[in-house]
C-alpha positions in Angstrom: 0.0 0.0 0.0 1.2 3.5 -0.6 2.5 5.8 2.3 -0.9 7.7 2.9 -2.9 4.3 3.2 -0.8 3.5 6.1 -3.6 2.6 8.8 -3.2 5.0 12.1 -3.4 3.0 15.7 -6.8 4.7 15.6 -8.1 3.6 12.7 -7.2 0.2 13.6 -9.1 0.5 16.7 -11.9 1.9 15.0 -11.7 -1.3 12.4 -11.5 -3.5 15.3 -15.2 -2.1 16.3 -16.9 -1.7 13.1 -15.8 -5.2 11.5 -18.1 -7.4 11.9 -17.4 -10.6 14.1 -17.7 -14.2 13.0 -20.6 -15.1 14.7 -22.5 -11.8 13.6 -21.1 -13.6 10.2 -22.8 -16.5 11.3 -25.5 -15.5 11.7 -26.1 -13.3 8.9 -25.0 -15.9 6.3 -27.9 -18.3 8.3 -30.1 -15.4 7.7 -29.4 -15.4 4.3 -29.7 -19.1 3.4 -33.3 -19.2 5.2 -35.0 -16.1 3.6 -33.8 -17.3 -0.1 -35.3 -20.6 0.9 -38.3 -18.7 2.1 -38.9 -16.7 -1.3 -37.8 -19.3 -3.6 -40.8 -21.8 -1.6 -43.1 -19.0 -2.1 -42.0 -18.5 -6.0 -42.6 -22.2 -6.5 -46.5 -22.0 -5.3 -47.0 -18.7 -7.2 -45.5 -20.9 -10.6 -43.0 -18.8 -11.4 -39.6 -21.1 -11.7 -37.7 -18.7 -13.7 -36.9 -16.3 -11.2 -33.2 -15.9 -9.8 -33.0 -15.0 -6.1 -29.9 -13.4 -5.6 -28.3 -11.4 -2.3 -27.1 -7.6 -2.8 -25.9 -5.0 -0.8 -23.3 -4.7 1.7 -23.6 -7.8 2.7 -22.7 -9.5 -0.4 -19.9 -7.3 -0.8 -18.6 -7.6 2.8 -18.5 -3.9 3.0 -20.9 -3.7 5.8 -20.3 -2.5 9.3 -21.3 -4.2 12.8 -24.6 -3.8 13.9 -25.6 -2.1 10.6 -26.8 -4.9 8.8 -29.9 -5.2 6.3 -29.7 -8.0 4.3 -31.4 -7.2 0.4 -32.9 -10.2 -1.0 -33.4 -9.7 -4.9 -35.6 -11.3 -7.3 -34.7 -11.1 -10.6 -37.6 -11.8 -12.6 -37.4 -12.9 -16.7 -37.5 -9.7 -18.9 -40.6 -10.7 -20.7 -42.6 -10.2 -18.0 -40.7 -9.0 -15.1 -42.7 -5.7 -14.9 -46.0 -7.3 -15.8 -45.3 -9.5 -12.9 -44.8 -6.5 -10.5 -47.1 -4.3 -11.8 -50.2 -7.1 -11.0 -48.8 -7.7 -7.5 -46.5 -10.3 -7.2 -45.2 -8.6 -3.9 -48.7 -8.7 -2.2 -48.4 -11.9 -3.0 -45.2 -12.9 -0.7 -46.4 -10.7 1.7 -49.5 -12.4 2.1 -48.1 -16.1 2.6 -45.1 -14.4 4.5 -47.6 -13.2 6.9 -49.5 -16.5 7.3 -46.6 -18.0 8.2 -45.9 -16.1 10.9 -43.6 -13.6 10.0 -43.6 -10.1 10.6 -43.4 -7.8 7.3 -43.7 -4.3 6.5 -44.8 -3.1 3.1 -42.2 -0.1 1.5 -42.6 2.3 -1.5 -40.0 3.0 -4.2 -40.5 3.2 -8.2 -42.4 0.1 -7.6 -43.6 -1.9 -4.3 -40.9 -3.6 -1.8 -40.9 -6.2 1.1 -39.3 -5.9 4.6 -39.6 -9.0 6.4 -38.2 -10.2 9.9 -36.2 -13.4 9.7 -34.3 -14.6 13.0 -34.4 -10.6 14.2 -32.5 -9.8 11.2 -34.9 -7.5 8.6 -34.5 -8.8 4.6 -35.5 -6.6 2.6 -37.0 -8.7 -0.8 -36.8 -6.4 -4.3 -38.0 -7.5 -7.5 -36.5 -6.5 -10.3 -35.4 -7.8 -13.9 -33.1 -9.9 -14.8 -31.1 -7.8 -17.9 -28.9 -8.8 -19.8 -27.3 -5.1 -20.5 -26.5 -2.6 -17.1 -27.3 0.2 -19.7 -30.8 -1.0 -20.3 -32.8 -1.2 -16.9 -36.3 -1.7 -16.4 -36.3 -0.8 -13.0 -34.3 1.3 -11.1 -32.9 -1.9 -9.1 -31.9 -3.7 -12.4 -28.1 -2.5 -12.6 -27.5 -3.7 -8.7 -26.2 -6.9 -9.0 -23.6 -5.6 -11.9 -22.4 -3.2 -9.8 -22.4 -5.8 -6.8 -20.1 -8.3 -9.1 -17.9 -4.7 -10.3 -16.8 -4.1 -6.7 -16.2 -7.9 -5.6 -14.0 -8.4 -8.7 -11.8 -4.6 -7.6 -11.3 -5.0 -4.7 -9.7 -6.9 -1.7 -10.0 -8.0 2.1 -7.8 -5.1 2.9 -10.0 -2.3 0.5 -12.9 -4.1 1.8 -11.9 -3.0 5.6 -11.3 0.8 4.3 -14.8 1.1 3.2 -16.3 -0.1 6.2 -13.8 3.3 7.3 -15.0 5.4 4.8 -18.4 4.4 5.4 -18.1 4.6 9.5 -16.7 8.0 9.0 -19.6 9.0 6.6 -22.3 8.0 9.1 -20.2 9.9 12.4 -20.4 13.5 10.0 -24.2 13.3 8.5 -23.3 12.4 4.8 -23.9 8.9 4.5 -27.0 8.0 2.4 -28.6 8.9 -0.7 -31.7 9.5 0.6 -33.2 12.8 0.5 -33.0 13.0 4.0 -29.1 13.6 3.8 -28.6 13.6 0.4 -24.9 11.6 0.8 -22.9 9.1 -0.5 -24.6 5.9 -1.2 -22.6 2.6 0.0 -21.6 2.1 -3.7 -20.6 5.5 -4.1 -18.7 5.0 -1.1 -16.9 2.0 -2.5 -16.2 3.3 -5.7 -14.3 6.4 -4.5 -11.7 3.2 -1.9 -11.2 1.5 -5.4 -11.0 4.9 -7.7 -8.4 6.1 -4.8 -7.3 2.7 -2.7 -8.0 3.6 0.8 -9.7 5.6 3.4 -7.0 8.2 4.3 -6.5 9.0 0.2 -10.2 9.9 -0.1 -9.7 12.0 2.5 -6.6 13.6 1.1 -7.9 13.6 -2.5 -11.0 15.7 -0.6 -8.9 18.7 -0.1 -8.4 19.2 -4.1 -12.3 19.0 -4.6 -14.4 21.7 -5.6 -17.8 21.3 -7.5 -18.6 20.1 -9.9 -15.9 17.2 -8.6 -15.7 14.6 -11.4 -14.2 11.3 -11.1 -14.6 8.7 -14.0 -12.8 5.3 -12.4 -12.6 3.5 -15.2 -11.9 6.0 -17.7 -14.8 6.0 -20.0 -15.3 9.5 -20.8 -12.4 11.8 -22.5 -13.9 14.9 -22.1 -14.6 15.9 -18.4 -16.1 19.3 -19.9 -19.3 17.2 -21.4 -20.0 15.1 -18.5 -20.5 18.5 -16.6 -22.4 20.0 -19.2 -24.4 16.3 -19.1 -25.0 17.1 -15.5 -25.1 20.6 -15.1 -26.6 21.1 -11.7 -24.6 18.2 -9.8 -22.1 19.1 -7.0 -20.1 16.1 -7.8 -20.0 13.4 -10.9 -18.7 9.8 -10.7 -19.3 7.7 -13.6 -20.8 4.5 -13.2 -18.4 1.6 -14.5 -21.5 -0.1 -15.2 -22.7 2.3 -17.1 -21.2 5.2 -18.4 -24.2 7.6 -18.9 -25.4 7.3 -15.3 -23.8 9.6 -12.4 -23.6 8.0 -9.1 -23.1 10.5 -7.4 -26.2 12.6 -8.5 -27.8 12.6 -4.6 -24.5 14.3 -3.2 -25.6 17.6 -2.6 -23.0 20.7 -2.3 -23.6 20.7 1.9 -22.6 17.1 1.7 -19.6 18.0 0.2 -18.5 20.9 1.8 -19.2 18.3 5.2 -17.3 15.7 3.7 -14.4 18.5 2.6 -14.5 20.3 5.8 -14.5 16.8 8.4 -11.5 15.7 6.0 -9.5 18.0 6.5 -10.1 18.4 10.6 -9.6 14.7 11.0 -6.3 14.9 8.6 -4.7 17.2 11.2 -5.8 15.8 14.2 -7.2 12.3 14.0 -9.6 11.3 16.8 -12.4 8.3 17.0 -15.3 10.7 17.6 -14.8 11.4 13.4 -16.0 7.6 13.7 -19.5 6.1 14.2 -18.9 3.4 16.1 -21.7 1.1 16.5 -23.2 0.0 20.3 -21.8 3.7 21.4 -23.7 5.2 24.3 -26.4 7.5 22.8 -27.3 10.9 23.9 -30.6 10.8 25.6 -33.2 13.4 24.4 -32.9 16.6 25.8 -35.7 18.2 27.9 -37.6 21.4 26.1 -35.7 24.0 28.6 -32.3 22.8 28.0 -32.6 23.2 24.1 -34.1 26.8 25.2 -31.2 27.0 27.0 -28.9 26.4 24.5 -30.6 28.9 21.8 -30.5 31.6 25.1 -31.7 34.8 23.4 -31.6 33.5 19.6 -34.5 31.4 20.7 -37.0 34.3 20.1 -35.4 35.1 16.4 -35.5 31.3 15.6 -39.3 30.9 14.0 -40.2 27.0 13.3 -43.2 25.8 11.6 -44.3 22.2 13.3 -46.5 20.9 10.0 -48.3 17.5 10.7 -49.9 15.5 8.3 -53.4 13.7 8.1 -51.6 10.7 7.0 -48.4 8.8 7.0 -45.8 9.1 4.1 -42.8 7.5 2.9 -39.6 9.0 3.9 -38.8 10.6 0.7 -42.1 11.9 0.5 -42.4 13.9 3.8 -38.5 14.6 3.5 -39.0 16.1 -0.1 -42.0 18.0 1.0 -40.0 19.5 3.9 -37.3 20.7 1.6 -39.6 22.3 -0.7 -41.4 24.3 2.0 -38.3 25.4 4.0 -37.2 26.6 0.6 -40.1 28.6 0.1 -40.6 29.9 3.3 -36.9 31.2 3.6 -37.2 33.0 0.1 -40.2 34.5 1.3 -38.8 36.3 4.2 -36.1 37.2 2.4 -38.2 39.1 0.1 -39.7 40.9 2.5 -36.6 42.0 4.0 -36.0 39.3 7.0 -32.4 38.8 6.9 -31.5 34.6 7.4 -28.7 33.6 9.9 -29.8 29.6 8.9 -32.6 27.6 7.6 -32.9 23.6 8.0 -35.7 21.2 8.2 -36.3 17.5 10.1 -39.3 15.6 9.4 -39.8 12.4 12.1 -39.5 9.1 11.2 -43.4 7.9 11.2 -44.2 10.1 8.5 -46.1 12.2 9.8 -45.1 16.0 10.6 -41.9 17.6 10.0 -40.2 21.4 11.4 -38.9 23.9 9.2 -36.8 26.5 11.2 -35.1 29.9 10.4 -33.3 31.7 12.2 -33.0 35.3 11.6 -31.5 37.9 12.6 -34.1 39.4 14.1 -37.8 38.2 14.4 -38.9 41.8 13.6 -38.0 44.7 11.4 -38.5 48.3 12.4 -41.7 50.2 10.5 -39.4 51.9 7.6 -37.0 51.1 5.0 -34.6 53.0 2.9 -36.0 53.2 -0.3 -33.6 54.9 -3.0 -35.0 56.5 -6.1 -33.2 58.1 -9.5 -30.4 60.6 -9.5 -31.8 63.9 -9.7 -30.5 64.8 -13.6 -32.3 61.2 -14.4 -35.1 64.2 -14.9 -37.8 62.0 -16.3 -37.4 58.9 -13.6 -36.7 61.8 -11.0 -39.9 63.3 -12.0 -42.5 60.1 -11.9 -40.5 59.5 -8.1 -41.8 62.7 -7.1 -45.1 62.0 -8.0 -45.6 59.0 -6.7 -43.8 59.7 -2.9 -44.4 63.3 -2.3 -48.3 62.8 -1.3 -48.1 59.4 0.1 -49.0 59.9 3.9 -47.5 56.7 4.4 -43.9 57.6 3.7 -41.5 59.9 4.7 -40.2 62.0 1.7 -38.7 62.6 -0.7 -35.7 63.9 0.1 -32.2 64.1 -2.1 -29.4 62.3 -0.3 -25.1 63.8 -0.8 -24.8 61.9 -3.8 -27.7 63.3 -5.7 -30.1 60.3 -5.5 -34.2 60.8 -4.6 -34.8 58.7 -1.3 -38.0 58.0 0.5 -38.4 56.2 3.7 -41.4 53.5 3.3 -43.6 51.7 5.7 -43.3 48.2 5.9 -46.2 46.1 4.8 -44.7 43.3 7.4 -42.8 43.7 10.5 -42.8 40.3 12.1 -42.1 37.3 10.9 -44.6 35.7 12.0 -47.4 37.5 11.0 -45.7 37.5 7.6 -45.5 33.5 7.5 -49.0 32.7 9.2 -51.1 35.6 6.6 -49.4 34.0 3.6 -49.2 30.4 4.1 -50.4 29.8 0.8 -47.2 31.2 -0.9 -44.9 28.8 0.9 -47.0 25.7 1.7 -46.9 23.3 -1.7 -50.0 21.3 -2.6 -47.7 18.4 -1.7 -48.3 19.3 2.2 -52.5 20.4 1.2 -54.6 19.0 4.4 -51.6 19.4 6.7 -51.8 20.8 9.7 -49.7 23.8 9.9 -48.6 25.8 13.4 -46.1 28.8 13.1 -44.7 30.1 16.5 -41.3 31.2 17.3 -38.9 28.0 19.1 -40.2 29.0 22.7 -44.0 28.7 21.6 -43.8 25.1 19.7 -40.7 23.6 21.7 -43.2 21.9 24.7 -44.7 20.3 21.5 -41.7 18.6 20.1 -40.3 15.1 21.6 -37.5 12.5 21.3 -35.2 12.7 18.0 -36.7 16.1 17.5 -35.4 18.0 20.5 -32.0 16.3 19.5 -32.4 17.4 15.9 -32.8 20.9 17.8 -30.4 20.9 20.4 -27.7 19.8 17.3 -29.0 22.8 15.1 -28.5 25.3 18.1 -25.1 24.8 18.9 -24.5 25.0 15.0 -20.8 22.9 15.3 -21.1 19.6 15.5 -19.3 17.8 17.5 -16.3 16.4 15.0 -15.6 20.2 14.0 -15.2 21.2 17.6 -11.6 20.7 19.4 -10.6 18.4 22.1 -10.8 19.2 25.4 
């Protein structure tokens, strides 16, 4: 291995932790072998013999980390009727005799319908797809998986294997593991693509202080031109080119926070390397804070900081309520900007039922005083000039017009909106999207909604006050 992929003592601690053990081996591999014996039962009854079950994910790539484990049970369905198959129910199906046989299940929600079932306390998730001959020519957004499973067994070794599961660790410690829109991260195989692209944990890291969007990285070398794969994907903070297939970016989730994380926790960890850069599974978890000591923690920002707790009449999927949440703390935050509220931060959480989610902004101040500076024409701009002087010189509202030192008209004008609140509860229409129509919507500042909040929540709040997280602070 090269110099920089020389393992620290505390990376080697860290691996010794996040490796899974043999009988968590064990066990999974038992897992394995009884929910494939499960489905392919099931299959049998249903008359469909030309299926291939087949495990994915981490798992079958040993790149998974202690106490993380999902196994993803696949079946591949023949082309000729794969999406027939799914699109009449052929997941209701296995859920159904699943169920009657005792096992618990829980229906999920992608492009098309998935299982999770509970086998020996071990949750399978079971896919269908299509079995394609061609990566470049899915029928379903699962279709390339086991390509890209077979790419990253056949590039990499036991050793690489152990720096994902650092890479990965690391991810999940800083917020940017996941391509959910929840974090909008690095996916697993993102994550193993950029150990084989660069060979270990510690050269990602140091290939991260080079980066700058758009960041393009094409492993295998399929494109010539880096200039048209970011014209191809214009608006994405970073591009790496599927080896599977070239025309697909991998990286298309990573967001430009995500990076900058990624960026920033490189470098801090580069100059002072520490374990709490690591998530380390079975560590002691912070208890939920209590209402007054997140108040406590905001102190006098807490009446600046506006949050709108919106609730909806039913559950959704994760990337439902998360993409709604994005889209209304987006729309809120540009409309108090347009009315002159100056932003210090704006996030959003939704909870993990599915069923409400906070948008907060903190401002600089809640309120704004009752005039603004409004500057007019240069006095020689005589016709502009002239139509300013009509229109401000008998409006009782304003104060003016006066010509400032530099020649310019200037009037002083009332605000329409003061507080922020008034401004977000009067015009919820202009922020809310029909996505969140029939939600319940309460705006208050953090001191009036915080008694309403509970659990992950008042974390998520407690994180979002102290604004550094914990990697990016020093030791003590």
């Amino acid at each position: 291995m090269a110099m920089s992929c020389i393992r620290l003592g505390v990376e080697e601690e860290v691996l010794a932790e996040i490796k899974p053990s043999e009988s968590e081996r064990e066990k999974a591999r038992n897992t394995a072998e009884k929910a494939m014996s499960l489905v392919k039962s099931v299959l049998q009854d249903l008359g469909i013999r030309d299926a291939h079950v087949t495990i994915e994910g981490s798992y079958a790539k040993d790149t998974w980390i202690r106490g993380n484990l999902d196994l993803d049970l696949f079946i591949l369905l023949h082309p000729r009727n794969c999406l027939e198959l799914i699109e009449s129910g052929i997941v209701d199906e296995i859920a159904s005799r699943l169920s009657a046989a005792g096992f618990t299940i829980e229906m999920r929600y992608a492009q098309h319908p998935y299982l999770r079932v509970l086998v020996d306390g071990i949750w399978v998730e079971i896919v269908p797809g299509c079995a394609i001959p061609d990566p470049d020519s899915p029928l379903t957004a699962v279709d390339r998986t086991p390509f890209h499973r077979r790419y990253v067994v056949s590039k990499t070794t036991p050793e690489m294997r152990d720096e994902i599961r650092l890479l990965k660790s690391f991810m999940k410690r800083i917020g940017v593991y996941g391509a959910e829109i929840a974090v909008q991260g690095f996916s697993g195989y993102l994550v193993e693509l950029l150990v084989i692209n660069y060979g270990c944990f510690r050269s990602v890291l140091e290939a991260a202080q080079s980066w700058k969007p758009p960041v393009v990285i094409d492993v295998e070398g399929h494109h010539r031109d880096q200039r048209a794969l970011v014209k191809k994907f214009k608006d994405a903070a970073m591009i790496v080119v599927d080896p599977v297939d070239p025309d697909r970016n991998v990286a298309a989730a990573v967001s430009r926070q995500s990076l900058a994380r990624f960026i920033v926790a490189s470098m801090l960890y580069l100059r002072e390397p520490r374990r709490d850069f690591f998530h380390i599974p079975g560590r002691k978890e912070v208890h939920a804070p209590a209402p007054g000591s997140v108040l406590a923690v905001y102190g006098p920002r807490a009446g600046n900081t506006v949050v709108a707790l919106l609730e909806s009449p039913r559950r959704l999927s994760p990337d439902n309520i998360w993409g709604i949440a994005r889209r209304t703390l987006r729309a809120a935050r540009r409309l108090l900007e347009r009315w002159g509220f100056s932003v210090i931060d704006a996030t959003a959480y939704a909870s993990e039922d599915g069923q409400r989610f906070i948008v907060l902004v903190e401002l600089e101040s809640r309120t704004l005083p009752p005039l603004q500076l409004h500057l007019g024409p240069p006095a020689w701009s005589t016709g502009n000039a002239q139509r300013f002087v009509e229109k401000y010189r008998s409006d009782e509202t304003a104060v003016g017009p006066w010509i400032t030192e530099d020649g310019r008209l200037a009037v002083a004008r009332r605000r329409r909106y003061t507080d922020a609140l008034e401004l977000l509860r009067s015009r919820v229409d202009e922020w809310l999207p029909g996505s969140a129509k029939g939600f319940r919507v309460q705006v208050s500042t953090l001191p009036g909604v915080v008694d309403r909040l509970q659990g992950d929540e008042l974390a998520w709040l407690l994180e979002t006050g102290y604004k550094a997280p914990g990697w990016m602070k020093p030791r003590r």
